[in-house]
C-alpha positions as CSV (number, residue, x, y, z in Angstrom):
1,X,-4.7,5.1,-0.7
2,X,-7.6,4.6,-3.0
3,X,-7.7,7.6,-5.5
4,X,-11.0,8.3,-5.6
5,X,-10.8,8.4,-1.8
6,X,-8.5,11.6,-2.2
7,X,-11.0,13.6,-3.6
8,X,-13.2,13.3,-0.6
9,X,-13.1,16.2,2.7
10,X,-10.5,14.7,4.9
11,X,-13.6,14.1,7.5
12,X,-15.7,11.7,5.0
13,X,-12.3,9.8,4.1
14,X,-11.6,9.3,7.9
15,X,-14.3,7.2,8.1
16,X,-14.5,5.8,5.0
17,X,-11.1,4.3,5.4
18,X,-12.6,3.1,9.1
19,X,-15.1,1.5,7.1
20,X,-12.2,-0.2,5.0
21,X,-10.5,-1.2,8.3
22,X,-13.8,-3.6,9.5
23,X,-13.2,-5.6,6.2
24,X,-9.8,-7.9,5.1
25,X,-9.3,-10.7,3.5
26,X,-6.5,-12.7,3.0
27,X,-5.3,-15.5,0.9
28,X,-1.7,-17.1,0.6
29,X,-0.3,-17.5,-2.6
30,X,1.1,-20.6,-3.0
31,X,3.8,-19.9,-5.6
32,X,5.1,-17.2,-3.4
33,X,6.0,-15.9,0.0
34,X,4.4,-13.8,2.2
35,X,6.6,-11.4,4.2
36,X,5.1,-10.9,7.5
37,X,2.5,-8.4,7.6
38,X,-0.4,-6.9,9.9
39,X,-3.9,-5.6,10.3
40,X,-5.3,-3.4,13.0
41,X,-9.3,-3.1,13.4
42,X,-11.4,-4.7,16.3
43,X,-8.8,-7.8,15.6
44,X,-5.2,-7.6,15.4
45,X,-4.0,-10.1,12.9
46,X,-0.7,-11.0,11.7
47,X,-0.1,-13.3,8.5
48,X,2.9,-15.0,6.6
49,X,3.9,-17.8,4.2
50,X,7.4,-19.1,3.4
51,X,8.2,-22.0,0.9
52,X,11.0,-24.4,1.8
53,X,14.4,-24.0,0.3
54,X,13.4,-27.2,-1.8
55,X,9.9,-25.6,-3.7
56,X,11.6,-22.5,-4.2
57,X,14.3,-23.6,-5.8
58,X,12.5,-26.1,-7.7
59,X,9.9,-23.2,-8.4
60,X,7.2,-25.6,-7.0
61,X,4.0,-24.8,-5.3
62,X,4.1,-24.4,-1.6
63,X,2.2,-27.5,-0.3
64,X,0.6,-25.3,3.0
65,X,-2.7,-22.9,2.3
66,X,-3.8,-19.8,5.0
67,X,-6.4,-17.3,4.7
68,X,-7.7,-14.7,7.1
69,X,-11.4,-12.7,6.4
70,X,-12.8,-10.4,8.8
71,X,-16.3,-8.4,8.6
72,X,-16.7,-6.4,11.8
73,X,-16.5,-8.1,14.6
74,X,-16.2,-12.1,12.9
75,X,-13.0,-13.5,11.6
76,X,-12.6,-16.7,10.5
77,X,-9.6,-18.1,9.4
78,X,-7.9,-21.4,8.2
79,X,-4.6,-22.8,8.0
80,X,-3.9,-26.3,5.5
81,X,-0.6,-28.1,5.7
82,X,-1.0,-30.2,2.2
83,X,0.5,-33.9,2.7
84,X,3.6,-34.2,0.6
85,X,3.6,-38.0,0.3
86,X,-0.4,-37.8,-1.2
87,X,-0.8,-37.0,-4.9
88,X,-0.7,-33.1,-5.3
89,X,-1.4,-31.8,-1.2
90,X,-0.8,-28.9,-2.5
91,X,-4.3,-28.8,-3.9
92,X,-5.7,-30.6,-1.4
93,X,-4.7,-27.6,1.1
94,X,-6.5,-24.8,-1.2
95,X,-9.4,-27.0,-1.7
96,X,-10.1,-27.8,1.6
97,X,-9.0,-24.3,3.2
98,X,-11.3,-22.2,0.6
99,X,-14.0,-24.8,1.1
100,X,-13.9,-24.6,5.3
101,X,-14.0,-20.4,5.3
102,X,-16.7,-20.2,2.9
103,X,-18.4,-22.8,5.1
104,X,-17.5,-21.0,8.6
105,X,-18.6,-17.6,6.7
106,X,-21.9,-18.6,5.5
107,X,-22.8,-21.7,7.8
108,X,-26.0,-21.7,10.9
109,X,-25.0,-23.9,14.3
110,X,-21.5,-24.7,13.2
111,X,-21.0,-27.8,15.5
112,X,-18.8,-30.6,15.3
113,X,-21.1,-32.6,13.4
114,X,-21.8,-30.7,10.8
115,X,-18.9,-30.6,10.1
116,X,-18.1,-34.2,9.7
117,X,-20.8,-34.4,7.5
118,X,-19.4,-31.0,5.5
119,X,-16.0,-32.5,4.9
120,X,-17.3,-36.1,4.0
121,X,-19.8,-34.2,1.4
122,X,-16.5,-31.8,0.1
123,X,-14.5,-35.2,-0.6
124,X,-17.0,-35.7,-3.5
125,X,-16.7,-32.7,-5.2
126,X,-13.3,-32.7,-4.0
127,X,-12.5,-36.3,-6.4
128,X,-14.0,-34.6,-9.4
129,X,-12.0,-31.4,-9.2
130,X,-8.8,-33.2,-8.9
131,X,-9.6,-35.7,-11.8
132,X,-9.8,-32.2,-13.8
133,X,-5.8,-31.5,-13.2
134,X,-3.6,-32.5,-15.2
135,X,-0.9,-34.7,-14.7
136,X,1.7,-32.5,-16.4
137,X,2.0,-34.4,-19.4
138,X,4.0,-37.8,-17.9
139,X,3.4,-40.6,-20.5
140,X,3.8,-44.3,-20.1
141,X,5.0,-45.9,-16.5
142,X,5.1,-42.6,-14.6
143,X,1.8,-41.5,-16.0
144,X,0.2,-44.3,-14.7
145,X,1.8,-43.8,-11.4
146,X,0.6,-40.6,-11.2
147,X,-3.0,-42.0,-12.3
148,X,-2.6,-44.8,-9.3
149,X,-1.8,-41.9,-6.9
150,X,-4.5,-39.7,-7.9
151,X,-6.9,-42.8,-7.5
152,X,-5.5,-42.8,-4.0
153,X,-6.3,-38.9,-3.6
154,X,-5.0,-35.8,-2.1
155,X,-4.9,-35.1,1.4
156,X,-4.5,-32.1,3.8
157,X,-4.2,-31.4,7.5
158,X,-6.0,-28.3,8.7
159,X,-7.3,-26.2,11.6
160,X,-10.0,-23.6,11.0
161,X,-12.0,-21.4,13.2
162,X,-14.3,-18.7,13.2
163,X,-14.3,-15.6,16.1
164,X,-17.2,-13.4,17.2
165,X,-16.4,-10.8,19.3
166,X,-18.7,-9.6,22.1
167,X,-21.8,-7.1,21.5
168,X,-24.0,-5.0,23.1
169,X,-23.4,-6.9,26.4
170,X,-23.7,-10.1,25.0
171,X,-20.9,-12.9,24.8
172,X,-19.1,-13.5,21.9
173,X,-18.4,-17.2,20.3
174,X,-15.1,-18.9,19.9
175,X,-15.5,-22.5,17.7
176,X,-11.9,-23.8,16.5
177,X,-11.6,-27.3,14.6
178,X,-8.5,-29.6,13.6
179,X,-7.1,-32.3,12.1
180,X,-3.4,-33.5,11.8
181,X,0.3,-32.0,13.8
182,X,0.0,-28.1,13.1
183,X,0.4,-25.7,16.1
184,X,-2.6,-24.3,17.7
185,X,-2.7,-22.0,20.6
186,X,-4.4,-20.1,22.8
187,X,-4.3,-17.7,25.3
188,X,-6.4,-15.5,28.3
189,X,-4.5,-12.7,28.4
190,X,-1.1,-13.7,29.4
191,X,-1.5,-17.1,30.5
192,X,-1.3,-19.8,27.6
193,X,-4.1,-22.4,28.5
194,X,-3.2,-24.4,25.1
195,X,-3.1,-27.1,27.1
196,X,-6.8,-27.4,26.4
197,X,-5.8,-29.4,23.2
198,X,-3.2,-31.4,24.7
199,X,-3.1,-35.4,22.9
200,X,-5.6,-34.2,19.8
201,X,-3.1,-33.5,17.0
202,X,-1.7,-36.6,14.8
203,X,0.2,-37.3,11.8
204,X,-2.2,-39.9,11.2
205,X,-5.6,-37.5,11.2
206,X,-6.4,-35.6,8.2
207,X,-8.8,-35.1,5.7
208,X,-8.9,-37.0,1.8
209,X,-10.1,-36.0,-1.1
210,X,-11.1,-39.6,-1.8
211,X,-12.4,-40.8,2.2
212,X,-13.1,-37.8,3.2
213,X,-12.0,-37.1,7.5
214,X,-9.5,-40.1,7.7
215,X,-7.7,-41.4,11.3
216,X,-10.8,-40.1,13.2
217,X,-13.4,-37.1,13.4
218,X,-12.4,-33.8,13.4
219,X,-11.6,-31.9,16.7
220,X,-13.8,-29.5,17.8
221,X,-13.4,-26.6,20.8
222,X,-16.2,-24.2,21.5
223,X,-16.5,-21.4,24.3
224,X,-17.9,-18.1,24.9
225,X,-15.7,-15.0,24.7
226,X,-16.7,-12.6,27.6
227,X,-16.1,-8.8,27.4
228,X,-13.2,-7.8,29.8
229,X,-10.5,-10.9,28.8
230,X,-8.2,-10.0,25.6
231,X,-7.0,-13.5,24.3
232,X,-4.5,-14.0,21.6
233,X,-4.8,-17.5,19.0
234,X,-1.7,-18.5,17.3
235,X,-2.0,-21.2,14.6
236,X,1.2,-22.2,12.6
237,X,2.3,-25.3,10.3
238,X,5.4,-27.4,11.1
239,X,8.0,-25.2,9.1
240,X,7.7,-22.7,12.1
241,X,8.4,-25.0,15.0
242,X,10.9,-22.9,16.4
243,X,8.1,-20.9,17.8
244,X,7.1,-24.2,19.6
245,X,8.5,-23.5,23.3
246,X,7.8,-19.6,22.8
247,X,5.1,-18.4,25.2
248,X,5.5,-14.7,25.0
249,X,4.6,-12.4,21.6
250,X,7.5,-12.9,19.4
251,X,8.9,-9.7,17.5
252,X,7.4,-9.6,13.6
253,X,11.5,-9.1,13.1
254,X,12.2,-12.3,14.9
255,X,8.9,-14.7,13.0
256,X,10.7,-12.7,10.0
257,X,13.7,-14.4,10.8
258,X,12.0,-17.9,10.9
259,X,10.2,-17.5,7.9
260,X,13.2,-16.6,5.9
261,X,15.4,-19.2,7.4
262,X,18.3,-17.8,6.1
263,X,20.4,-19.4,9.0
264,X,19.7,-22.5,8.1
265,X,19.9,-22.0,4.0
266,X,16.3,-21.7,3.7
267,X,13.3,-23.5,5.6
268,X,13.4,-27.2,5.5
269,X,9.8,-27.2,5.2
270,X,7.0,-24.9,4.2
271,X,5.7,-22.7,6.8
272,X,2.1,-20.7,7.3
273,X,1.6,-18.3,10.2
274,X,-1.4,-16.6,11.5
275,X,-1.9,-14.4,14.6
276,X,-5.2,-12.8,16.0
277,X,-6.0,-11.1,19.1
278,X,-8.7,-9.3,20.1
C-alpha cells in the first residue's frame, strides 16, 4: 500500500485505492522475466514475459515487447515479436510497441488506414533512432557487417488493439490490428470464434524500420461490444505455442509452467502473454 494512503479513514482509502484500480499500466522488461501476474478492475488482465534459455544465458535482451494500459473503461494493449534474423528486433519490438499504444491512446477514427500511414511515417523516425545505437564497439569486417545490417533495418511483428467497454447504454468498440505469426484470439463468452482471423497471419508480414509495413498492409478487425456478452482476447508470441490447441482458460499455474519451461531446459524461444476479459 501507498503510505500516505494509511493515514487516511479507512472509508476515503476504500475508494481511493478504487480509484487506483481504474488505472494500470504495464510494460515488459526486456532484460528480465515477467512471472505471471493479474489485474482486477472493469478488465481482467493477465501479463507475462519469459526469455529463451539462449538470451538468458547469454544475458541478452529478449527480442519480444508487451504492454498493457487501462484508464477506466479503455485498454489498449500491444504485443511485438522482434525478428531475430533483422539487425537488433529487439529494438524494433519496443519501438514499434511504445509507438502503436501511444498512437491507440491518443489517436481520433483509428481505422485501418491510418494506420498504414502511421507505421510508414514511424519507419522514419524509426531509421534515425536506430542509427543512434551503437554497434557495441565491433571494428573492422564485423563492424561493417553490422553497418550493412543496420542499413537493412530492424523489423518486428506485432498485434495491437484498443478496447472500450460499453456506457450508459451505448456500445462499446473493439479495433484489433496485426502483422506477422503471433497468436491472437477471441472469444464470446465460451465459444472461441478466432476463426474470424483464419489465413491473415504470416512470417513474411511485418513492419521495418527502414520500409516501413512490408509483405502487405496491416490487418485490421473492428466490431461493437454489446452489454450483456463477456468476451475474453488472448494474444501470445510463438514461445507459448503450447497454448495453441487450448480452448478453455488455462490455470496461471499451468501458463507458469509454459513460461518457465523448465521441462524442456528453458524456452526455445521468447515468449509474451497477455490476457483480457471483460
Amino acid at each position: 500500500m501507498n503510505p500516505l494512503l494509511s493515514l487516511l479513514p479507512a472509508s476515503k482509502r476504500k475508494g481511493m485505492n478504487a480509484r487506483l484500480a481504474q488505472h494500470f499500466d504495464y510494460i515488459s522488461s526486456q532484460t528480465g522475466d515477467q512471472p505471471l501476474s493479474s489485474h482486477h478492475s472493469r478488465f481482467k488482465c493477465r501479463y507475462g514475459y519469459g526469455r529463451s534459455a539462449e538470451s538468458a544465458s547469454m544475458g541478452e535482451s529478449g527480442q519480444d515487447f508487451a504492454a498493457v494500459r487501462i484508464h477506466k473503461t479503455v485498454c489498449c494493449f500491444v504485443l511485438c515479436d522482434g525478428v531475430g534474423l533483422s539487425y537488433r528486433g529487439d529494438f524494433a519490438a519496443r519501438y514499434l510497441g511504445s509507438s502503436l499504444l501511444d498512437w491507440l491512446e491518443e489517436g481520433r477514427d483509428l481505422s485501418a488506414e491510418q494506420l498504414r500511414m502511421y507505421l510508414e511515417r514511424l519507419a522514419d523516425t524509426a531509421t534515425v533512432e536506430l542509427d543512434r545505437q551503437p554497434l557495441n564497439h565491433e571494428s573492422g569486417l564485423m563492424r561493417s557487417v553490422l553497418e550493412d545490417k543496420r542499413r537493412q533495418g530492424s523489423q518486428s511483428m506485432y498485434i495491437c488493439g484498443k478496447i472500450e467497454l460499453p456506457k450508459r447504454g451505448a456500445r462499446g468498440r473493439l479495433r484489433l490490428a496485426w502483422q506477422g505469426d503471433s497468436r491472437l484470439r477471441l472469444w464470446n463468452g465460451a465459444e472461441e470464434i478466432s476463426d474470424l482471423f483464419a489465413h491473415t497471419f504470416s512470417t513474411a508480414e511485418r513492419w521495418s524500420t527502414s520500409r516501413g509495413p512490408i509483405g502487405g498492409k496491416p490487418h485490421w478487425y473492428e466490431r461493437s461490444i454489446p452489454a450483456d456478452m463477456p468476451m475474453r482476447l488472448q494474444v501470445y508470441s510463438d514461445g507459448l505455442s503450447d497454448l495453441d490447441p487450448i480452448c478453455e482458460p488455462v490455470p496461471d499455474e499451468q501458463i507458469q509452467v509454459l513460461l518457465d519451461a523448465s521441462h524442456t531446459g528453458g524456452l526455445d524461444d521468447d515468449a509474451a502473454f497477455i490476457e483480457l476479459q471483460w
